[in-house]
N, C-alpha and C positions, 0 to 999 in steps of 0.2 A: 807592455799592455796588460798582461794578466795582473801585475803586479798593482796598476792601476785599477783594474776593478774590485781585485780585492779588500783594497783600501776604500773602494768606494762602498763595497757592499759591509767594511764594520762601519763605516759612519751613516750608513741606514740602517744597520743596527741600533745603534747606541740612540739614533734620535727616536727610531718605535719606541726604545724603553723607556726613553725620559715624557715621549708623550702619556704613555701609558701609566707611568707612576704620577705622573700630574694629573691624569684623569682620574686616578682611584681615590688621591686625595681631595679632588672637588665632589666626587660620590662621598666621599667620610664629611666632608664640610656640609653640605645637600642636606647629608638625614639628619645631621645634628640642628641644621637649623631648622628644619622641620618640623619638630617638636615644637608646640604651642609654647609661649613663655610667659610664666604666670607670675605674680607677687602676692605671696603668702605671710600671715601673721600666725601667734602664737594665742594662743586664747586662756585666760585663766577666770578664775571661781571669784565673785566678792561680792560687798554686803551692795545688796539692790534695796530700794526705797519701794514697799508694796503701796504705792498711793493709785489712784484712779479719780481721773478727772470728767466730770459729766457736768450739761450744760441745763440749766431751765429756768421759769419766768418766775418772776416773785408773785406770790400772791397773799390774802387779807388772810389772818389763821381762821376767821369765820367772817359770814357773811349772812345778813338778814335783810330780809326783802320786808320793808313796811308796808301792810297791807288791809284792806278792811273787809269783813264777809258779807256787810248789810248794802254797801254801792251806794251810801249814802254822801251828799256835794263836800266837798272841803268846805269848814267853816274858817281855818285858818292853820296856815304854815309856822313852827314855832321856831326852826331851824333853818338852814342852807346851806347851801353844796360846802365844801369845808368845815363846817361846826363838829366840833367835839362833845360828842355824846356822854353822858353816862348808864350803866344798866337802872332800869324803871325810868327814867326820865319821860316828860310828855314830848312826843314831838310833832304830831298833828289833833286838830281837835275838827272834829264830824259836825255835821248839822245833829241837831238833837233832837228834832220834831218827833220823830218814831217814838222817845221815849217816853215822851209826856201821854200821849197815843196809848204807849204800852202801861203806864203808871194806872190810868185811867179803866184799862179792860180789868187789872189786876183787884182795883178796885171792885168792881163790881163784880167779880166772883167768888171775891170774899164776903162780902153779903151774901151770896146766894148760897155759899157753902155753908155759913151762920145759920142764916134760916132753913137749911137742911137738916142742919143739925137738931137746931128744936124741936121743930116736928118729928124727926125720930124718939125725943124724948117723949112726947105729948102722945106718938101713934098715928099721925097722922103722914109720912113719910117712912121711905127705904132705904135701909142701909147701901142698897145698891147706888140711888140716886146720889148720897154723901160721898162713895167713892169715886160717882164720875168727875163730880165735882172737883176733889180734893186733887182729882191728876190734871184734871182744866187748870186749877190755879200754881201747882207744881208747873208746870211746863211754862205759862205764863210769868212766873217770877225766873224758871231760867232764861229764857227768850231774854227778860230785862236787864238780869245780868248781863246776858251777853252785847244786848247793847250797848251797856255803859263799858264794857271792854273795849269795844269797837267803835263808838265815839271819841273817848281819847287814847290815840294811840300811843303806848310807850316803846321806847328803847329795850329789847331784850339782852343787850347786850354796851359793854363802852368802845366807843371807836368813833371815826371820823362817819360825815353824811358822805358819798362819792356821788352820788345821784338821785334828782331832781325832778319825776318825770310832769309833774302836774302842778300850778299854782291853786290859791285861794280862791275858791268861788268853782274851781275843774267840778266837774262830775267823773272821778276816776273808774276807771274800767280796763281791764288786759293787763296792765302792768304795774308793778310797786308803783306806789304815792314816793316810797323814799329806800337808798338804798346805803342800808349801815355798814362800815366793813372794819373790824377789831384789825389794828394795826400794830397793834401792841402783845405780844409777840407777833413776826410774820413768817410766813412759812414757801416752804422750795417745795414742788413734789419733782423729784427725780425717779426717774427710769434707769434703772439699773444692771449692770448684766448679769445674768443668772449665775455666771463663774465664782463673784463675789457675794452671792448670798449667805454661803457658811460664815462667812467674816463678819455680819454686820449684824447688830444688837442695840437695844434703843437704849439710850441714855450715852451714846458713843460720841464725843465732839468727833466736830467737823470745820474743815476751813473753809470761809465761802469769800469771795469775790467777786468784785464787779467794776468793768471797765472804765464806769461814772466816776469809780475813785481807784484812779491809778496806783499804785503802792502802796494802797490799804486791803489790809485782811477784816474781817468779821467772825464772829465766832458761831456756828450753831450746833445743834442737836439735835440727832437722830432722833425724835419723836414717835414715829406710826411706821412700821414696816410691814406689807402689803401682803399677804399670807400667799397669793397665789402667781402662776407665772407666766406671763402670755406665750403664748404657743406659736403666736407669729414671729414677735418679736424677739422672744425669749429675753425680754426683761422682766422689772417688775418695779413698784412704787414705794417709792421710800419717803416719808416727810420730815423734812429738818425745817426745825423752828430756827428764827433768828432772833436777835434781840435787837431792838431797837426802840433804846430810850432816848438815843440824841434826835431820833426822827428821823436821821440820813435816809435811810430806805424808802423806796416809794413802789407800791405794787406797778406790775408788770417790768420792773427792772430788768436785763437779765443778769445771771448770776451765773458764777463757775464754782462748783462745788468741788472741795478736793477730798477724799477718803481715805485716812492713812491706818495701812492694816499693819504696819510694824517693817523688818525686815527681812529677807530670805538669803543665802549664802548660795549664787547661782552664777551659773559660767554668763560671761557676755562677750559681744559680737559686734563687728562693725557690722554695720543696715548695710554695708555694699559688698558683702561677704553673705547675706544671705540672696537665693534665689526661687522664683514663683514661679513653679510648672504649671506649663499654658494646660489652660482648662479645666484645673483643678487649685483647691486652693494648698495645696501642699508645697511647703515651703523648706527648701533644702539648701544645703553647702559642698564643697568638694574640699574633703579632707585629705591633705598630702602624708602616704605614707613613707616608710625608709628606703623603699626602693625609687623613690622619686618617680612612683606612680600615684592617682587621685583616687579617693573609695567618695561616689556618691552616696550621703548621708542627709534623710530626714531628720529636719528637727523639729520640735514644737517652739512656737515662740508668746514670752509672754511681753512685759512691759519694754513701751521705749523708753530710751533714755538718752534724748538727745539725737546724736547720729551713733546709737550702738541699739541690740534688742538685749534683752533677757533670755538666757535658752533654758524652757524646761526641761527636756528632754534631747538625749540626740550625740552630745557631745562628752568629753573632759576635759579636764585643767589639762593645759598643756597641749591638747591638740594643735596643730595646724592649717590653718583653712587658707583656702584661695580667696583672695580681695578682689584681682584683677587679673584682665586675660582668660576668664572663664566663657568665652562664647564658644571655642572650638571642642572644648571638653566635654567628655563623655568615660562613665564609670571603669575605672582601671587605666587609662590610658597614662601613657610616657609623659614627663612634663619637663622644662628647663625651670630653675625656681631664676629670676631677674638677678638676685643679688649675686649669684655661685655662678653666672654666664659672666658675670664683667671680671670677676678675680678672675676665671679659667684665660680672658681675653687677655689683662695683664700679665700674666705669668706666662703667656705662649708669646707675647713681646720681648 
């Protein structure tokens, strides 16, 4: 009987120990898998394309409102909406009754300055009298002038008519009689971001595009860049002329302007390797160090390219970053990297 339980009490022995050594190994299995498991890339330095894409409406490089200062009836339209102007050209002509009117006063104050005159020579008149005179018929042949300005009205400019607001016979009033717009060059004004202000200088080409015409480029020119910088927006206005002798272009197009400042020798990143702390706009990554722990690291980011960014700042050739598996992570923590968890799984087979 004793004999018996002591054979019963090692094989209660031996089975505590084997549960116990089973249990320590599902606690070592436990913490290991634990550990968040991440997939990480290596990240290195290369030449990035410094272009900047911005979008805006084509518009006339000038624009001239036809207009008259006397409000006197159209006598006749010489143009219509589509004509092709040239600069001086007639393109409405006024009633003219005012001038005949004005010819008429002009006259008779030239007599009367004449006969002013003599009688200053004879003593019978004042030299005052002669000056009032001489500035009555000065002003009176300006006035005339200006109406024959403004009877026919010309083109100050070459371009197409765009707008039409009045016929022959109108009494115009409020708005242009005609509305000229030079198409020849045309021009983009872009808003620009202040980052790229040191880059840009006028006579700079530029590539412009437009969705009207698929697979085709345009060429234009930095022209007028805008001295100051909005404080809302913190852009500022750039005008690039385009050329357009075949005509393709038609104001209010829109257009894709490309701006290429040359190139930079800058680390890049997959876009799902960087991450946005809530609330702010700081943008960071988790770098894997050699202890196969993570250092959270700010970066500055500049251009896309694709599905990767530019890093200004923040990083080196060669680092490590977290791609995926970064939700449980936080700075310093333990990590398993994906690809070192499957070898360790084979070779424990």
């Amino acid at each position: 009987m004793l004999k018996q339980f002591k054979t019963f009490l090692s094989l209660m022995l031996i089975a505590t120990l084997a549960v116990a050594c089973t249990g320590k190994g599902n606690d070592k299995k436990e913490t290991k898998e634990e550990l968040p498991l991440v997939e990480v890339q290596s990240v290195y330095a290369e030449n990035v394309a410094q272009t900047s894409e911005y979008t805006a409406t084509v518009e006339a490089f000038k624009t001239n409102n036809i207009m008259s200062s006397t409000g006197n009836r159209i006598k006749r339209l010489l143009v219509d909406v589509g004509s092709h102007v040239r600069a001086g050209q007639a393109v409405v002509i006024l009633d003219d009754v005012s001038i005949d009117q004005q010819r008429i006063t002009i006259a008779n104050l030239k007599r009367e300055l004449e006969r002013a005159k003599e009688l200053v020579k004879i003593g019978g008149g004042t030299q005052q009298a002669v000056d009032q005179l001489q500035a009555q018929y000065d002003a009176a042949v300006r006035a005339l002038r200006n109406l024959e300005e403004n009877t026919v009205l010309t083109s100050p400019i070459s371009g197409v008519v765009t707008v039409k607001n009045f016929d022959s016979g109108d009494l115009p009033a409020g708005q242009p009689i005609l509305v000229i717009e030079q198409q020849q060059p045309l021009k983009v004004v872009v808003n620009v971001n202040e980052s790229d202000y040191p880059h840009l200088s006028e006579g700079m080409p530029v590539e412009v595009r437009f969705d009207t015409y698929e697979g085709e480029s345009f060429t234009g020119v930095v022209h007028n860049i805008h001295p100051t910088i909005s404080p809302a927006t913190r852009t500022f206005e750039v005008e690039v002329t385009i050329n357009n002798q075949q005509n393709k272009i038609r104001t209010g197009m829109f257009a894709r302007v490309f701006f290429n400042f040359g190139q930079s020798h800058s680390i890049v990143v997959p876009d799902r390797a960087i991450i946005k702390q809530v609330g702010s706009g700081v943008r960071y990554v988790y770098v894997l160090q050699n202890d196969n722990t993570v250092k959270f690291t700010q970066v500055e980011l500049g251009r896309r390219i694709g599905d990767r960014y530019e890093i200004k700042s923040g990083l080196s050739s060669g680092d490590r970053v977290v791609t995926a598996g970064y939700s449980r992570l936080s700075d310093g923590a333990k990590v398993q990297i994906k690809g070192q968890q499957q070898q360790q799984q084979q070779s424990q087979q």
